[in-house]
N, C-alpha and C positions, 0 to 999 in steps of 0.2 A: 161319287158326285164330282164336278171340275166348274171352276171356273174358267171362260173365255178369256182371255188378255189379249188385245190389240194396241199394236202399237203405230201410229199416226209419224210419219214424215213429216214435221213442220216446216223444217230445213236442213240442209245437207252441206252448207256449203260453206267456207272459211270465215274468217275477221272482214276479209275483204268482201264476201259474197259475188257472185258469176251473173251476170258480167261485170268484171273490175270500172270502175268508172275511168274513164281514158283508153281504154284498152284495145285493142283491134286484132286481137287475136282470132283465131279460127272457132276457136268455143265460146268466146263472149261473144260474136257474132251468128253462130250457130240459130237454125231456128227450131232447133231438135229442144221441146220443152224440158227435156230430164237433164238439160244443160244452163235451166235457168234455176239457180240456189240460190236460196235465202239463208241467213247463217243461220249454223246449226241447233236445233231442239227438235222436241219428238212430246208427244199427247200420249201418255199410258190410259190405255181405257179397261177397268175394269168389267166385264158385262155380268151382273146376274143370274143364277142359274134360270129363274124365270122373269125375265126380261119385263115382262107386261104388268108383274108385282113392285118394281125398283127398277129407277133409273140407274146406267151406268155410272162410273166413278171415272169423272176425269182427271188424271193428275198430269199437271203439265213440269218436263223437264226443262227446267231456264226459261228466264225472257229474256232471248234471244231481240237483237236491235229491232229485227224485221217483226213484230209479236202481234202488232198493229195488222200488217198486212197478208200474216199467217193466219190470223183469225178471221179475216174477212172472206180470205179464199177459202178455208174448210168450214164456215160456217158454224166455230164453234160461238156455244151461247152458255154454256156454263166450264166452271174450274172450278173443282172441288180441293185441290193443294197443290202446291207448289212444291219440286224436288229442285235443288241446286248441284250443280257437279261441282261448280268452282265461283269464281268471282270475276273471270279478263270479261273486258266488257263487251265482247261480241253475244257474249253469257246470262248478262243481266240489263244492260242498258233500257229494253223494253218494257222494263217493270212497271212503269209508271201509269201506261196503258190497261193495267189490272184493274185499275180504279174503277172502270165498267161494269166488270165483274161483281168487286164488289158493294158496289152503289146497289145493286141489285139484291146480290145475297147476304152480304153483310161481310164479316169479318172472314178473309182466309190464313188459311193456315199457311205457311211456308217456312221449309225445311232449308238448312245447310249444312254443311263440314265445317268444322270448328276451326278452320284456317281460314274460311271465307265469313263466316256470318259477320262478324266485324268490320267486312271492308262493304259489304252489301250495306249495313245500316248507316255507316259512314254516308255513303255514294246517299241513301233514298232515306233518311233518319224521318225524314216528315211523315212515311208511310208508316211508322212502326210506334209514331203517338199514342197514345191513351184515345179511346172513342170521343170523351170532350174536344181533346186536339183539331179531331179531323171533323166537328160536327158543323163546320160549314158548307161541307161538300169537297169535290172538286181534287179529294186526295186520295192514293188509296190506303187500304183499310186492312192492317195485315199482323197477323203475330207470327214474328221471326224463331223460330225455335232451331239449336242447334243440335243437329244429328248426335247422341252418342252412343247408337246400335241402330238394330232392324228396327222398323217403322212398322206400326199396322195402318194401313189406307186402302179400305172397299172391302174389306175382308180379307185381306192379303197381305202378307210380310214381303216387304222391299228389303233388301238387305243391302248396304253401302261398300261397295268393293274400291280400298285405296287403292290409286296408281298414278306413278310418276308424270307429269307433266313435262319432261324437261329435267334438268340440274336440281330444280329450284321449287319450282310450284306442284302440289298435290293437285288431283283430282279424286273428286268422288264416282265412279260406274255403281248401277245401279241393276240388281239380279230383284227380278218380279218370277218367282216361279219357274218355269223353262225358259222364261226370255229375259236378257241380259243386252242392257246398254251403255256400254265403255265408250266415251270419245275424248276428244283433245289428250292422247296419253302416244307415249314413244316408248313402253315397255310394259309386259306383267308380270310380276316380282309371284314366285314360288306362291305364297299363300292367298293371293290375289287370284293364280292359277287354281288352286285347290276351288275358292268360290266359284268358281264358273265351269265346273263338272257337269257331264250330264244336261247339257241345254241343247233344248231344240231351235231355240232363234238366237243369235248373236250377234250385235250391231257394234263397230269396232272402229274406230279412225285411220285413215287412209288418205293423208293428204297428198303423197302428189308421187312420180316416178325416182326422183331424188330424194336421196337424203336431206332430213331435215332435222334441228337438234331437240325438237319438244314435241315433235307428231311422229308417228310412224309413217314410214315409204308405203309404196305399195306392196314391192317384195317383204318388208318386214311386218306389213300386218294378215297378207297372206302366209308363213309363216306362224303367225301368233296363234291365226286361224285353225290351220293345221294341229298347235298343239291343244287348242282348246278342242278341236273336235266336236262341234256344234251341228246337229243337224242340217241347217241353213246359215250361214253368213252374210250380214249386207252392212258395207261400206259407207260410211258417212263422213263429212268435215271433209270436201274433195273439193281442189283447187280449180282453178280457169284454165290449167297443163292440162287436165283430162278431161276429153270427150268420154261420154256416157258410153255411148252404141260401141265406140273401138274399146275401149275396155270389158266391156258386157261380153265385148267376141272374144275379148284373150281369157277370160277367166273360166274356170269349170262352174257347171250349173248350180252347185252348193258354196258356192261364194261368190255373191255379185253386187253391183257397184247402186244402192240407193239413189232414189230421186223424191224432190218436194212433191208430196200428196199421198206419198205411196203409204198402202197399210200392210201390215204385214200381222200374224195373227200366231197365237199360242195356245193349249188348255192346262191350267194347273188341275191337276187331281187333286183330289181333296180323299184323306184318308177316313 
C-alpha cells in the first residue's frame, strides 16, 4: 500500500519577495507569472489511501509574510499543523493570520527546532496562551511544541534534517518519505547527506547566480543536487537576478527552477 504526498508551492521567493518593491529590473517587471514569488513556504498534503473515507493532512511549512495572500490564491481552508524550518522573519511573520484556521478548528499544533521555538513565542507569545487567554477571540490558538525527532503527522514520519544556514543560524529541512524539503541552507554536512538518500523529489534553495554567504548559488545547489541524486529536483527561495523561462532553458530536465502554485507529487510505500 502508499500513501500520496503532494507538495504545494506557497512561495518561492526571497525576504525581499519578486517584484522587490522600487525595483525596475527586467524580472520584477517581467509578466511571465513564474516570475511573481511570494517568500518562501510550501503545503505538504498528505492524501489517504481511500480518499473518499478521510480528508487529506495539511501541514503547512512556515508562515511565510505572504501567508494571508498564499491562502487565498490556493484556496486552502484547512491546516492541520504547522512545521517550522527556522525563525528569520520572512519564515514566520504570517502567523498571525492562522487565527482563521483556528477560530474554526480549534487549537493547532505547531512544530519547531529547538534554536527557534523560543524566538517564535517571544515574536507571537499571545498565540501560545492557555484557551482562557485567547477566549475573547481575535487571537490565534496554537501549541508550540519543539521538535526533538521524527514527527508522526497524517500517518507519516517527517523526519527533521539539520543544516547550516550561514556561519551562524540552523535550519530545519524536512524528509516526508521520498520528498525532501531543504531551503534557506548554503551547505549539507555528511549526515544531513546520508538523510536525503534515495528521494524521488527534492526541493533545495538556490538563491541567485552569485555567491552568497547563507544561501546556496545556483552552481552550488546544482552541485548539491548532483550529490543527492534525487529523481527530480526543484529550486526554491530564488531572487529578482533570475528569470524563471532563462533558467528552466540552462538547466537539465531533472532539476529545474520552482514557481508559486506549482505541485509537485510523491508516493510513500508502506511496508
Amino acid at each position: 500500500m502508499s500513501k500520496s504526498i503532494e507538495l504545494l508551492f506557497l512561495g518561492t521567493g526571497t525576504s525581499h519577495g519578486v517584484p522587490v518593491i522600487g525595483c525596475d529590473c527586467s524580472v520584477c517587471r517581467s509578466d511571465d507569472p513564474r516570475n511573481k514569488r511570494t517568500r518562501s513556504s510550501a503545503l505538504i498534503r498528505i492524501i489517504p489511501d481511500d480518499p473518499a473515507a478521510s480528508n487529506p493532512t495539511n501541514i503547512l511549512v512556515d508562515t511565510a509574510i505572504d501567508f494571508r495572500q498564499q491562502m487565498l490564491r490556493e484556496r486552502i481552508d484547512r491546516i492541520d499543523a504547522i512545521i517550522y524550518t527556522h525563525h528569520h522573519a520572512d519564515h514566520i511573520l504570517g502567523l498571525d493570520d492562522v487565527r482563521v484556521f483556528s477560530d474554526r478548528q480549534g487549537r493547532i499544533d505547531c512544530y519547531a527546532p529547538p534554536f527557534s521555538a523560543q524566538r517564535i513565542r517571544d515574536v507571537f507569545n499571545y498565540a501560545f496562551g492557555s484557551p482562557s487567554h485567547n477566549n475573547w477571540g481575535g487571537l490565534p490558538q496554537l501549541n508550540l511544541r519543539v521538535i526533538d525527532g521524527p514527527l508522526q503527522i497524517g500517518g507519516v514520519s517527517i523526519i527533521p534534517i539539520k543544516v547550516p544556514h550561514g556561519p551562524v543560524v540552523s535550519v530545519y529541512g524536512y524528509r516526508v518519505g521520498p520528498l525532501a524539503y531543504v531551503t534557506d541552507c548554503n551547505a549539507v554536512p555528511d549526515d544531513a547527506m546520508e538523510q536525503l538518500r534515495d528521494l524521488d523529489v527534492l526541493v533545495i534553495d538556490a538563491l541567485r547566480y552569485t555567491p552568497h554567504p547563507t544561501h546556496f548559488s545556483i552552481s552550488e545547489a546544482i552541485s548539491a543536487a548532483r550529490q543527492i541524486n534525487a529523481r527530480q529536483t526543484w529550486f526554491t527561495h530564488i531572487c529578482h537576478r533570475v528569470d524563471h523561462a532563462t533558467l528552466a532553458g540552462e538547466l537539465p530536465p531533472d532539476i529545474q527552477p520552482a514557481y508559486d502554485g506549482q505541485v509537485v507529487k510523491a508516493e510513500e510505500n508502506e511496508e
